[in-house]
N, C-alpha and C positions, 0 to 999 in steps of 0.2 A: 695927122692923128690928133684927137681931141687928148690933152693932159689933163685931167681933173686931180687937181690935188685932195686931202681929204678935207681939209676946214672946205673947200666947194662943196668937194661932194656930199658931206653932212649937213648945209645950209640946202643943199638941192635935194635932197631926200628926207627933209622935216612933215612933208605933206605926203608920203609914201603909205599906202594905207599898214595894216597889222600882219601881214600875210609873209615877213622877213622874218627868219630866224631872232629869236632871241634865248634867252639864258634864265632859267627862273627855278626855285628851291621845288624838288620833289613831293609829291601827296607824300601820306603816310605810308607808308610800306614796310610791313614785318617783314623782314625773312625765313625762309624756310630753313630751322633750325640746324636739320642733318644736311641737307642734298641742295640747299638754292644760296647764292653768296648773299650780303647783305645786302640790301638797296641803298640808297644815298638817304642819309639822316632827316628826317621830318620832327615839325614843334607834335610832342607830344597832345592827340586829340582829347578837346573836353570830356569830362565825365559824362554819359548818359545814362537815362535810367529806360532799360528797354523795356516794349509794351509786351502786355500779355498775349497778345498775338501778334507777332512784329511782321511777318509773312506780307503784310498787303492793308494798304485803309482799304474799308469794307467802301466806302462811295466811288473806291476805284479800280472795283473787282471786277473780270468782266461776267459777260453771262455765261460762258461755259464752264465748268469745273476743270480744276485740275490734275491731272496726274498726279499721282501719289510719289512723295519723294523716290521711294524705293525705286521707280524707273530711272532717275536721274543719269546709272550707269556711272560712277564716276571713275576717272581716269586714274592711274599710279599716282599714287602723291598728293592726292586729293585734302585728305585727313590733316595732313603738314600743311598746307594752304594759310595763308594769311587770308582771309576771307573778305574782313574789311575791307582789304587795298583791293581785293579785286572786282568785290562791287563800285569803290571810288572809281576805281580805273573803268569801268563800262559807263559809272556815268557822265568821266569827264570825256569820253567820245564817242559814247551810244548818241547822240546828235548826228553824226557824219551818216549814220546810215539812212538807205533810202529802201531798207526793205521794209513793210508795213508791218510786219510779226514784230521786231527790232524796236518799230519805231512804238509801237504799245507799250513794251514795256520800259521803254528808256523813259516817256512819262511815268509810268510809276514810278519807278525808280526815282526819279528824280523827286517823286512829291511824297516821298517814306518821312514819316518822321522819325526824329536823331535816333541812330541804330547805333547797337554794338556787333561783335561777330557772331554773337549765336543768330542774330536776327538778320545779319548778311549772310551767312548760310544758309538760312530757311528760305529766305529768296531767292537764291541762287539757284539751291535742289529742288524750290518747287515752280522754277519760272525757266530753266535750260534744261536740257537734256545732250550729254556728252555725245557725241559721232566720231568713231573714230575713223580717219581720212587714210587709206593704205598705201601700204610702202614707208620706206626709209628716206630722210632726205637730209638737210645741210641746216645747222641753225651758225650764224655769224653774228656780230654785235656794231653798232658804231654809235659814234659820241660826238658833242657839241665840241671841238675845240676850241683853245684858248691860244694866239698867238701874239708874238713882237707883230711889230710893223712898222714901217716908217711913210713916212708922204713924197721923200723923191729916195733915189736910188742911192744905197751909198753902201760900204763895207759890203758885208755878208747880204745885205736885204738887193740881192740883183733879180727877182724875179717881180714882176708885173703883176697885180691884180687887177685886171679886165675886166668893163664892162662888154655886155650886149655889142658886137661889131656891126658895121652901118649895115655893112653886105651879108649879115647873115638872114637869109628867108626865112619869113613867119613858117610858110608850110614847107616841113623838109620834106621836099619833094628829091634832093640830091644831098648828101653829106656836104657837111665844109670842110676846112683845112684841115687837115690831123696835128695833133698834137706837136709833131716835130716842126712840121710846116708853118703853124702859125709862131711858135719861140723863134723861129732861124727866117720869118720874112721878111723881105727887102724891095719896097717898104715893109715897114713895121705895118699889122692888120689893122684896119681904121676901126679901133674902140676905144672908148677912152682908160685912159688910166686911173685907176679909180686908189691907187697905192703901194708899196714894194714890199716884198716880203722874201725871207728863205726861199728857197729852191724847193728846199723836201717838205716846208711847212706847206707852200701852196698848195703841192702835190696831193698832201692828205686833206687839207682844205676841201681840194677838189671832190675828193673819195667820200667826206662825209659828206659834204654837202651844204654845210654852213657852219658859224663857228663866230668867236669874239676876237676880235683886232686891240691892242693893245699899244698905243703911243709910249713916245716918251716921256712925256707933259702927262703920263696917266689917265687920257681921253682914251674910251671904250667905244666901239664902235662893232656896230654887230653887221657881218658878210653872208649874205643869203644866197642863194642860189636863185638864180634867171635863168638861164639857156642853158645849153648844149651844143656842140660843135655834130650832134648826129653820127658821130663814129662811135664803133661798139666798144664797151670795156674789156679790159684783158687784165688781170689779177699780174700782178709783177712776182709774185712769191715764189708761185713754180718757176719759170725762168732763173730764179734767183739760188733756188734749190740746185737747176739742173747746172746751173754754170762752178756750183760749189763756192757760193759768196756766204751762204748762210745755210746750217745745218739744217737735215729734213725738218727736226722739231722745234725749230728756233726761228720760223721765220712768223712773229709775232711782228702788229704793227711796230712796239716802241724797237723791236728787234731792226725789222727794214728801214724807219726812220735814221734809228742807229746809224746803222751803213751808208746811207744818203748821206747824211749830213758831212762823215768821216771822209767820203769820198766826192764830196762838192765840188761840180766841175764836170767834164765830159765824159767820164765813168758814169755819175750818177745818172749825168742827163742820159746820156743812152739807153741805161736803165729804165726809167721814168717815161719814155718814150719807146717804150713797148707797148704801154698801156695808150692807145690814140687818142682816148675820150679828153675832152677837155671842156670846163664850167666857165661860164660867165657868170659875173655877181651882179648883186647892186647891195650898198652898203647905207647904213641909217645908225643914227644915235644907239647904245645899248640901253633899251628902259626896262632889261631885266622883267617882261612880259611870259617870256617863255619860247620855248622849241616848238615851233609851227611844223608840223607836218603835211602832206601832199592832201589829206581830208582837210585842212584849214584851222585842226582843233590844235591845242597846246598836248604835247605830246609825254604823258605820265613818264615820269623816267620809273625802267626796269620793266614796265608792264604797256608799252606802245610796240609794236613789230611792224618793218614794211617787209611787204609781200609782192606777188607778182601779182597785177590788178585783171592779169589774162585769168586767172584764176581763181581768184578770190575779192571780193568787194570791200573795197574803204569802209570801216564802221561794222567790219563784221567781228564776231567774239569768238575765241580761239584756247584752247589749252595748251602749250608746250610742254614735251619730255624730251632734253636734252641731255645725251650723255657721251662718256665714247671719247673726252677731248682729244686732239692730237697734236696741241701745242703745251710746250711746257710753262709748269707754273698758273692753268689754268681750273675753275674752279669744276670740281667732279659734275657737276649736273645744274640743269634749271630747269624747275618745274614750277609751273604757275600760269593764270591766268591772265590774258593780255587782251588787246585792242588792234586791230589790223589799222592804222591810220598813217602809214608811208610808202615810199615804194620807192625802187631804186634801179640802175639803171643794171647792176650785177646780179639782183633779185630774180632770177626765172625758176619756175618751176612751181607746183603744187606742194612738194612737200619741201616746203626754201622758207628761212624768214631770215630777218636780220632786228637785232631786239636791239632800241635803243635804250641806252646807259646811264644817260644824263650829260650833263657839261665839267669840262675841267679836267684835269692831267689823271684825278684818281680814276676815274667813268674810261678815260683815254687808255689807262694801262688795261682794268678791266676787258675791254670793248678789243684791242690787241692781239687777248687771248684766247677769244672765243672763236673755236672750231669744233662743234660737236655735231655727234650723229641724232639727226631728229627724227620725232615722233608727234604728229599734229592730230589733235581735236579739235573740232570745231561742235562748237555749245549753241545750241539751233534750241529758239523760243517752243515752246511747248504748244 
């Protein structure tokens, strides 16, 4: 087995193109006063002075007329909207999309001059038109984490962070080792080692998907997601419910981390190996660039959702009404405008998202709590 310690692995992944996870401060984002939590803190945006007709430069109108606001339909919650963020948020990944309606006006949008909200509303109501998408379905949350690590095995840091294995097939034509199999092989799976880490850290590592590494010497290092072992996810939470480890309303990430860590060792692993799915990384400097999602764009924290890509396309524009929580401690509702720009491996279904939160322990408790019942719009070009 290749050992890659991290001062290698970080010299071997200086020339790794932008496409790895990183960490970077939030656009501006109000929150919705009564019903949406706050988003993560942004530098308060310059003063503008909005134009008398903010709607559209006239050189880059097209030739058809518009629909009159009044069709726009809009959804619960609309009125309470941060408007601003949610124009920011279409234009920091109205790019991803390849639908041609989309792609019209993601150049306007992008060539508006300096707007305030009244002027990102008038855009908004006179360039989407609300859909609503039927039936109830599941809205979840996940976040960038921040963890320890070390570069060889020692104390508490007894689990592996894995590269890409020799024998894993480009095209998964058959699954590889499950989860249990590859921890307990003998030999160990030929991947390199790319550094050690917690048990339950890795675990949730795993779950989101990427995340920041944290030495002792204070070297940052940012773990992206490569691969997949091709076995399907399984939620630990119910099993965890039904064995009576953790209450029906209690089993919140920082809740099952909890428990994992409390019970580190052949309890947890058992546990943790119900779920088969298991992530290969590759790891690179942290240059605090930002959260790359599965479109390629940096991913707006509070206003990015992945989705199941069987049913919905990268780069498409979305409304969520989340309510209904059934974990405790979490926030009554999210309503607001987002960006379809990830997707995940637990993500199925039409009416499914999962919103990301942003990076860091507070996004992590947040991202925890979220189980609510959803209601999806989608905001289709005029």
């Amino acid at each position: 087995m290749r050992h890659l310690t991290f001062a290698v692995a970080c010299a071997a992944v200086l020339a790794l193109s932008a496409c790895a996870t990183t960490t970077a401060p939030a656009p501006p984002a109000a929150p919705n006063p009564v019903q949406t939590p706050p988003l993560a803190p942004a530098p308060a945006p310059s003063p503008v002075v909005e134009p008398a007709n903010p709607i559209i430069p006239a050189a880059l109108a097209p030739p058809a007329p518009y629909v009159s606001r009044e069709d726009f339909h809009a959804p619960p919650g609309w009125d309470s909207e941060d408007h601003l963020a949610a124009l920011k948020a279409f234009v920091a990944g109205c790019t991803a999309s390849k639908a041609p309606a989309l792609a019209v006006l993601c150049r306007l949008a992008r060539a508006l001059p300096p707007y305030g909200e009244t002027a990102a509303r008038d855009f908004l109501e006179s360039h989407f038109q609300a859909q609503p998408l039927a039936g109830d379905g599941l809205l979840t949350a996940y976040f960038a984490p921040e963890y320890s690590a070390r570069a060889s095995r020692q104390g508490e840091y007894t689990a592996a962070l894995l590269g890409r294995p020799d024998d894993l097939q480009t095209l998964d034509l058959a699954p590889y080792l499950t989860r249990a199999a590859i921890e307990t092989a003998q030999p160990p799976v030929p991947a390199p080692i790319l550094g050690w880490m917690k048990p339950e850290d890795l675990f949730f590592l795993q779950i989101q998907g990427s995340g920041v590494l944290t030495l002792p010497d204070g070297q940052r290092l940012k773990a992206a997601y490569l691969a997949n072992n091709g076995q399907p996810f399984v939620a630990i939470a119910n099993p965890m419910r039904q064995k009576n480890l953790l209450a029906d309303n209690d089993t919140s990430g920082d809740s099952i981390r909890a428990w994992l860590a409390a019970n580190r060792g052949p309890a947890a692993d058992a546990i943790m190996r119900l779920n088969p799915r298991y992530v290969f990384f590759r790891v690179a400097p942290d240059d605090k660039a930002g959260v790359v999602g599965a479109a390629g764009v940096i991913l707006p924290p509070g206003r990015a959702i992945a989705v199941d890509t069987a049913r919905h396309p990268l780069g498409g524009f979305y409304w969520i009404d989340a309510s209904a929580p059934t974990l405790e401690g979490a926030f009554p509702s999210y309503r607001r405008a987002v960006m379809a720009l990830d997707t995940g491996g637990a993500i199925k279904g039409e009416i499914r998202a999962d919103l990301f939160l942003g990076a860091g322990d507070a996004a992590g408790r947040e991202a925890g709590r979220v189980r609510h019942k959803l209601t999806l719009w989608r905001l289709d070009p005029r």
